[in-house]
C-alpha positions in Angstrom: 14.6 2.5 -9.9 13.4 -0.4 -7.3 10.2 2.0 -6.8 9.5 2.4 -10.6 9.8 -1.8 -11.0 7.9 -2.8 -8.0 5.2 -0.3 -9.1 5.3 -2.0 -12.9 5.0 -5.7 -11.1 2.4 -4.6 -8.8 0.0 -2.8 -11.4 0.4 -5.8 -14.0 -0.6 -8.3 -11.5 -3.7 -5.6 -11.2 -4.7 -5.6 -14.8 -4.5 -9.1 -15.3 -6.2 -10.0 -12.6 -9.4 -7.2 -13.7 -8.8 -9.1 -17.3 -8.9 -12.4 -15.6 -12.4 -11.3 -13.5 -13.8 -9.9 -16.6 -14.0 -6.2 -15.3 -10.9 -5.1 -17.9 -11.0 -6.0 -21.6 -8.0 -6.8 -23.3 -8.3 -3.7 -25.7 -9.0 -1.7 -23.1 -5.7 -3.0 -21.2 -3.8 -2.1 -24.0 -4.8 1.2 -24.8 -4.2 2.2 -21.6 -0.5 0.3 -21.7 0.1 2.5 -24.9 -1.5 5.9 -23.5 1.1 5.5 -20.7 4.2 4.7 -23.4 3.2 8.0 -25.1 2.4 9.5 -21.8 5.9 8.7 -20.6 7.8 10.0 -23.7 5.7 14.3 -23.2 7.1 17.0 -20.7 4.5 15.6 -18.3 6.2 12.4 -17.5 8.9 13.8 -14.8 6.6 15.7 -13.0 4.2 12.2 -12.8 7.5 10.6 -11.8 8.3 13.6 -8.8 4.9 12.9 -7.5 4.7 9.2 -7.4 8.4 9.7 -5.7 7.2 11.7 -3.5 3.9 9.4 -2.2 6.3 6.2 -2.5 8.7 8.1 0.0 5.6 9.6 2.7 4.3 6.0 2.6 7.6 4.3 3.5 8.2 6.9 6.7 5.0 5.8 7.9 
């Protein structure tokens, strides 16, 4: 659960800082937001989860 939260704080200090700089859009920001809300709710969404467990855990044993 601490991986999943620091990755949420670390990735919203990422968009806001591309919609600060102008890179991002806000619409464009939030249709990816709500692509990965409905992304997270398919049959997909454990096997994303297994995955980004599994590059959290190589990166910390380095």
């Amino acid at each position: 659960m601490a991986v999943s939260i620091s990755a949420v704080v670390l990735l919203g200090i990422i968009v806001f800082v591309l919609i600060r700089g102008g890179y991002v859009r806000l619409s464009n920001a939030l249709a990816c937001a709500l692509f990965g809300f409905f992304l997270a709710s398919t049959g997909a969404a454990p096997t994303i989860r297994d995955a980004i467990g599994a590059v959290t855990s190589w990166i910390s044993s380095i």
